[in-house]
C-alpha positions, 0 to 999 in steps of 0.5 A, spaced: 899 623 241 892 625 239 889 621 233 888 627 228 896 628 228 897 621 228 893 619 223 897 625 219 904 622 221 900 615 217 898 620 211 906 623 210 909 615 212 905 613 206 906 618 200 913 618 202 913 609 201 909 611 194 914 617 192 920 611 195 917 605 191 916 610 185 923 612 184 925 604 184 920 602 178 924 608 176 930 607 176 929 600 174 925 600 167 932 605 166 936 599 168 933 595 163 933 600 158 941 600 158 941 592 157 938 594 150 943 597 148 947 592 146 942 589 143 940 594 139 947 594 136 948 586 134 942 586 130 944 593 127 951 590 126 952 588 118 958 583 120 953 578 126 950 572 123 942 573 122 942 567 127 944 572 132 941 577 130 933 573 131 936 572 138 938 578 140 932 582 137 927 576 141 930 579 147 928 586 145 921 585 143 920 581 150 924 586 155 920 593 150 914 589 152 915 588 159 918 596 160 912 599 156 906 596 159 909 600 165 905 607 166 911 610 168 914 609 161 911 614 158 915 619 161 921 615 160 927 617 155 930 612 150 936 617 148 941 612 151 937 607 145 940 610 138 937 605 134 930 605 137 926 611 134 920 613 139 915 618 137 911 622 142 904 626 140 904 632 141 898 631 146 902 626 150 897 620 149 900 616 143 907 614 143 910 609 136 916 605 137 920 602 130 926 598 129 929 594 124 933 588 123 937 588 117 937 581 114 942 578 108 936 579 103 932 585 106 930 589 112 924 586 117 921 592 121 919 591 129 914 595 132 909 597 138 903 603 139 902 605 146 896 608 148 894 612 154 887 614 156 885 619 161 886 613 167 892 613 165 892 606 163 897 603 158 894 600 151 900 596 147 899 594 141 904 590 137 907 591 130 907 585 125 911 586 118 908 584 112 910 588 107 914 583 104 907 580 103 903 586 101 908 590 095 902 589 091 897 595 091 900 597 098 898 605 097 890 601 095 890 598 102 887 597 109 892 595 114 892 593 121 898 591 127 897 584 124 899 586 118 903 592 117 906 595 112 913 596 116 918 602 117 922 606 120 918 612 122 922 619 123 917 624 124 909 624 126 904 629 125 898 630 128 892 631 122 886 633 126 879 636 122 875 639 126 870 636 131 873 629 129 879 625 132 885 625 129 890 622 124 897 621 126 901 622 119 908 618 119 914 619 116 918 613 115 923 609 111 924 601 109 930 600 107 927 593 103 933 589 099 939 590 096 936 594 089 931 599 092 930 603 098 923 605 099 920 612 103 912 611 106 908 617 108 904 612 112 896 615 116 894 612 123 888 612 126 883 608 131 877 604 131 872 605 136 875 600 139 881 603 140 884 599 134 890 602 129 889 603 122 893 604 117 891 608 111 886 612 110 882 616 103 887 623 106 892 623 099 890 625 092 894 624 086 890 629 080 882 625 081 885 619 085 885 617 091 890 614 096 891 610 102 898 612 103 905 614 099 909 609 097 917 612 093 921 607 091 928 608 088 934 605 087 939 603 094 944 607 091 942 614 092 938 617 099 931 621 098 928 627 101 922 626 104 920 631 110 914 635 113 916 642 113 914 646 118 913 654 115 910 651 109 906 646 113 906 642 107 910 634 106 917 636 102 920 631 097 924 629 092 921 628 086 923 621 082 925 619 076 929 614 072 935 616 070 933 615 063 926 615 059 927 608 057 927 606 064 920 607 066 917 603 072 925 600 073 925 603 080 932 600 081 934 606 076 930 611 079 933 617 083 932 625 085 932 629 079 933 636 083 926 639 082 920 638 088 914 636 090 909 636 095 903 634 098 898 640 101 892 640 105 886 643 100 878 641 102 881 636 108 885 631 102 893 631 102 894 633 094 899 632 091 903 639 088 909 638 083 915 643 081 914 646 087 920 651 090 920 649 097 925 656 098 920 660 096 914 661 101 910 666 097 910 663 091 908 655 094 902 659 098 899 661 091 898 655 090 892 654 094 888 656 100 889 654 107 883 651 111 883 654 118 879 647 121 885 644 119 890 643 124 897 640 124 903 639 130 910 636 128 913 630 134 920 628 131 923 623 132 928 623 139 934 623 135 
């Protein structure tokens, strides 16, 4: 045997080893996902004692941990997880995990961001809630993963003004107490050292500007708040109390069968009242879309 076809023989041995051992970590981070499931369903079980719940869910953020920091797991599905939402940017290098603990009182909210460079090399950041801490001027306020202001996020929109880096735009829900709900349209960006913030200037209510959305309304009733793809324009049922008086009360607050949205106009999201989201020709008149802008919706896995 020659040298050349020896050393042809090494090169196959070696990548066939490396395609072998990659199927295994593979196979193995599946596994590991699979040992979530029961997990996920103790501390989303109403009847299991809170003690329980906190065991469980420091199993999950320490397994999560572990499966996420693994390159491989950008590719992995988390189908078989029905309580975990992931959402993927469109351009495959950004990927958000959130879960909640329902509590005897109120909601706690759980999280990481995974980030991948062009090496291909993970970035984990975890999620710490305080919203329970930061209710008071929240859609005023700068957030970082220490002290984030918690949800369940359901959809991820990627909002990029030309030659800029983008803003990731996060729908999400907080169940908060027993009395209210609360839905958040919440932006996500990156310092230069590569550091989520959360919040940015992007929404605009008349003159005043916004860091993020905050709806507040009663436990009793659900809300619609969803990005609506033809339109490119955030959809949502318009609040009110159920009587006059009530104003500010938000335990009395509710959909009102009219609709409002938030629109792109001059790089701001601004706020568009009374809106017929049925009737795209209509809502156009409305305002002039920017060509700069750019938008892509990622829904949540499930």
């Amino acid at each position: 045997m020659n040298r050349r076809v020896f050393l042809i023989i090494v090169v196959m041995l070696l990548c066939v080893n490396n395609i072998v051992s990659q199927n295994i970590l593979y196979k193995t981070l599946e596994a590991n996902i699979d040992s979530l499931k029961e997990k996920f369903q103790i501390i989303n079980n109403p009847n299991v004692p809170i003690i329980y719940k906190d065991e469980a869910n420091i199993y999950i953020i320490n397994k999560l941990e572990n499966i996420l920091k693994s390159p491989m797991s950008i590719d992995l599905k988390f189908d078989s997880l029905k309580y975990l939402s992931v959402l993927k940017a469109d351009n495959s290098l950004l990927k958000i995990y959130t879960w909640q603990v329902i509590g005897k009182d109120r909601a706690k909210y759980y999280g990481f961001i995974q980030t991948v460079n062009k090496r291909n090399k993970i970035t984990l950041t975890k999620l710490n809630d305080e919203s329970e801490y930061n209710s008071k001027d929240a859609d005023k306020q700068l957030f970082d993963n220490d002290n984030w202001y918690g949800a369940l996020y359901y959809k991820l929109i990627t909002f990029k003004i030309k030659k800029s880096n983008p803003y990731y735009i996060l729908l999400g829900i907080n169940v908060n107490d027993k009395i209210t709900n609360k839905k958040i349209i919440e932006t996500l960006s990156f310092s230069k050292k590569n550091k989520p913030v959360f919040g940015a200037d992007l929404f605009k209510i008349e003159s005043v500007k916004q860091k993020r959305i905050i709806f507040e309304y009663s436990d009793f009733v659900t809300m619609s708040l969803r990005f609506d793809e033809k339109l490119k324009a955030i959809v949502f049922d318009h609040l009110s109390p159920s009587d006059p008086s009530l104003k500010g009360k938000y335990m009395y607050y509710g959909p009102d069968f009219s609709y409002d949205a938030f629109i792109i106009k001059k790089k701001k999201w601004v706020l568009f009242e009374n809106i017929n989201p049925k009737n795209p020709k209509q809502f156009d008149v409305k305002i002039k879309r920017t060509p700069e802008m750019q938008l892509k919706k990622t829904d949540n896995k499930k």
